[in-house]
Phi, psi and omega in degrees: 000311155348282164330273146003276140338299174296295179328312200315282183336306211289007156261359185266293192319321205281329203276332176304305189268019155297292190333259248285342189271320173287325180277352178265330229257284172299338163009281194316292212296300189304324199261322199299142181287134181286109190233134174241135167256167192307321185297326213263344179266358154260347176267322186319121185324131174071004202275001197270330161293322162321284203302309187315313212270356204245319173285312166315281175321314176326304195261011168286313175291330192284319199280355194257330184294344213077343177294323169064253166251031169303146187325312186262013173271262199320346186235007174238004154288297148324305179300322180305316206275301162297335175270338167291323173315293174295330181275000156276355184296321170314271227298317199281331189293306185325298162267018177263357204258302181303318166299328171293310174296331169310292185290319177322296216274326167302319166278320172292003187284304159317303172293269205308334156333296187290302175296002153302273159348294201299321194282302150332317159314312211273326157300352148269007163235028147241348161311318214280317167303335166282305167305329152312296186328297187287325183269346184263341161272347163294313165317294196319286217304297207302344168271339179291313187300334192266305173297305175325298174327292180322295196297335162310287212305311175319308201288295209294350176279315124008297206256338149294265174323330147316338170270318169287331151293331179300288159353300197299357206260299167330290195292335183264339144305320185282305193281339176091165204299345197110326186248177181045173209290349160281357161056041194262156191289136163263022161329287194284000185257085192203151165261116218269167195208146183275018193246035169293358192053020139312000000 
């Protein structure tokens, strides 16, 4: 089951630990703060068409007005130009913070996949050594209980006849011999002898 386990694992560990390798790797990049410059607000998909066809209207309306290139032709032009600017400098910051946050949270998510694994790993190699553990102390005791056992029943069978030998010289006095009017037991009535095969 052990095995079993590990195997289960071992490709959620190994994919945490690409992740974690690819996010150390991007770090820098993922965390470094987001700077756009003009050049980079001009290269931006569509914004060069935006401004031409936004400047065109400008002076089509001024020129439709009779203003032509007059000051307030020249200055709602200018208003256009800035303001397509900043909301695409928003709109592109906007989506580079999200694309940063993206690429961030996907690998780290990942990385956690695997350390998730790991962890899982590492609770199943301390069920299963607690669980060895606990069976190997079981054993034990139950072999420890089992010589304890032996050794009572030998000692008190021991301290029992020791005692009854000690004994025998006494019970055969009090009780008499076995004969005559004391009515004595021939229980007690032994001679105790060292050829007992202790």
């Amino acid at each position: 089951m052990y095995n079993q386990t590990r195997s289960d694992l071992q490709p959620y560990r190994d994919l945490g630990s690409y992740a974690g390798g690819q996010l150390q790797n991007r770090l820098t990049d993922l965390t470094s703060p987001i700077t756009m410059d003009e050049a980079t607000l001009q290269n931006t998909p569509g914004y060069q068409f935006n401004l031409s066809q936004g400047l065109k209207a400008a002076q089509n309306s001024a020129a439709a007005r009779g203003l032509g290139l007059s000051g307030a032709a020249i200055k709602g032009a200018t208003s256009y130009a800035t303001g397509l600017a900043d909301s695409t400098y928003q709109n592109q910051f906007n989506n580079a913070v999200t694309n940063q946050t993206n690429a961030f949270n996907r690998l780290l998510q990942t990385t956690s996949l695997g350390a998730n694994a790991a962890g899982q790993q590492a609770s199943a190699n301390t069920t299963t050594g607690t669980n060895i553990a606990a069976t190997q102390i079981g054993s034990g005791n139950a072999q420890a209980a089992a010589a304890t056992s032996g050794a009572n029943a030998v000692g008190t069978a021991l301290n029992s006849a020791a005692q009854n030998y000690a004994l025998a010289p006494i019970y055969n006095k009090l009780l008499g011999s076995g004969s005559g009017s004391g009515g004595g037991s021939s229980y007690w009535n032994f001679t105790p002898t060292s050829n007992w095969g202790y």
